[in-house]
Residue, then its C-alpha position, 0 to 999 in steps of 0.5 A: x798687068x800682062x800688057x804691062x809686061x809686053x805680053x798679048x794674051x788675046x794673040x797668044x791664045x789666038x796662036x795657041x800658046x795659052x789655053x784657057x785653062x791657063x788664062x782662067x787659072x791667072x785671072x783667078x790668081x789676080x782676082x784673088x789678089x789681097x792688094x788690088x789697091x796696090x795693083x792698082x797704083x802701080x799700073x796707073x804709075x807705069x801709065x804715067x811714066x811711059x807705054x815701054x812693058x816693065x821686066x817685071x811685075x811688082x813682088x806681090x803680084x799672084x800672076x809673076x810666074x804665068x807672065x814669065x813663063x809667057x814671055x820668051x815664047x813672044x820674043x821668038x815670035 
């Protein structure tokens, strides 16, 4: 889902912009989830339609705050 969205939380933990805490607080959150057949489905639609990040993830995703929180520090990078 993050890539999804334009972010790179590998690069981002590399620059010290997330720490692991963080990270592991969103996986938890996203393994969590109640509908990963749903998270699923969108992610293979976004796949199908094209490579371009998203504005946002689907209403029901757990982890919308951690990636919006997450994307104005990318686009001053």
């Amino acid at each position: 889902m993050a890539t999804a969205q334009g972010l790179d939380l590998e690069e981002d933990m590399m620059r010290g912009r997330l720490g692991f805490a963080a990270l592991e607080d969103a996986v938890l959150r996203c393994t969590g989830c109640a509908r990963p057949d749903d998270c699923t489905r969108w992610l293979d639609g976004r796949d199908a339609k094209a490579a371009a990040p998203v504005g946002a993830p689907p209403l029901f995703c757990r982890n919308e705050a951690f990636f919006a929180a997450l994307k104005p520090e990318q686009s001053h990078g």
